[in-house]
N, C-alpha and C positions, 0 to 999 in steps of 0.2 A: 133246667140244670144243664150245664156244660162238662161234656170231657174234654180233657185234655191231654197230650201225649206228644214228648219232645223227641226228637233224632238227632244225630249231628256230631254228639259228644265223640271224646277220643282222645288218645294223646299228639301233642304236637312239639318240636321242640322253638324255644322262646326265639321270638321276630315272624313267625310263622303265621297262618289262617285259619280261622274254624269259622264254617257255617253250623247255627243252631237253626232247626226247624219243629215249629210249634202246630199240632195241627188240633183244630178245633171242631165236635161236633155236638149233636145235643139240643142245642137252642141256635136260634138265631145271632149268628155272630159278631153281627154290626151293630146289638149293643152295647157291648161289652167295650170296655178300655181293657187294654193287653198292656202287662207285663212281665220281666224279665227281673230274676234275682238270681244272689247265687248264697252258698253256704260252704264254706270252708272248714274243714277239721276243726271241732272245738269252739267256733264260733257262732255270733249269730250270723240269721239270714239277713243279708242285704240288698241294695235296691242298686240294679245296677241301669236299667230304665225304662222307658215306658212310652205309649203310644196313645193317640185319643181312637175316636171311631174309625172316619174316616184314614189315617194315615197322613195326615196333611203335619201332625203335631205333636213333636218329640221330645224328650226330656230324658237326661242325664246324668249318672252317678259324675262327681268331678275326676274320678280316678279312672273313666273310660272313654270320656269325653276326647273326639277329635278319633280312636281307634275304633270302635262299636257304632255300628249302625244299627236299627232298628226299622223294620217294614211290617207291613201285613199286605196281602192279597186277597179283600174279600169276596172274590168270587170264588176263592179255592178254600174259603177261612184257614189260613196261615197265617202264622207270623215269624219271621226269620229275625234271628242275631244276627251280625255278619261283624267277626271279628278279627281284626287286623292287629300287629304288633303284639304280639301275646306275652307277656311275661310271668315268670315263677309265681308271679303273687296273684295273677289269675287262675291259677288251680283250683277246681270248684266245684261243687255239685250246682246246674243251673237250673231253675224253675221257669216256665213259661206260666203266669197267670191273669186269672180274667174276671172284671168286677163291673160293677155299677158308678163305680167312683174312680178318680184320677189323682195320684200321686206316689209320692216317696215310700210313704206305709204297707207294710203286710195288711196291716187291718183294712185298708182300701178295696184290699180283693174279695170276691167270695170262693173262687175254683182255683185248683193248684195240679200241674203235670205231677207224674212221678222223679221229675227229674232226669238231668243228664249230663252225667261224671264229664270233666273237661280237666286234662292232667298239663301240664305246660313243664316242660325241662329245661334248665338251663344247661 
């Protein structure tokens, strides 16, 4: 089993930066595929992107593609967001989480952070 526990969150206003950091302990963390969601007042959770083992190979929502990065460090097991251009419509509670499998789906994962409130004002 995996914990997990995000930092980073906070408010910014829009065009602005936020680094999310993911830290993982528990098991071994280079098996895991890591991802990143978020959840917006009212809605569902969504897949904003995702990482395989190594970090060699990313994958992304089309609505963050080109501002959002995505890393891991697994000597530290971390995984950072790093987000650039921020806009109102990224306001969100974000998840870091960690599965056995790779993609777009919640159901992909099996571990999920507490989350981490990210406010963007225009």
């Amino acid at each position: 089993q995996v914990q997990l526990g995000e930092s980073g969150g906070g408010l910014v206003q829009a065009g602005g930066s936020l680094r999310l950091s993911c830290a993982a302990s528990g098991a071994t963390f280079t098996w895991f595929y890591m991802g990143w969601f978020r959840q917006a007042p009212g809605k569902e959770r969504e897949f904003v992107g995702c990482i395989n083992k190594n970090g060699a190979i990313t994958m992304y929502a089309d609505s963050v593609k080109g501002r959002f990065t995505i890393s891991r460090d697994n000597a530290k097991n971390t995984v950072d967001l790093q987000m650039h251009n921020l806009k109102p419509e990224d306001t969100a509670v974000y998840y870091c989480a960690a599965g056995a499998n790779w993609g777009r789906m919640t159901s992909a994962y099996d571990y999920w952070g507490q989350g981490a409130q990210v406010t963007v004002s225009s």
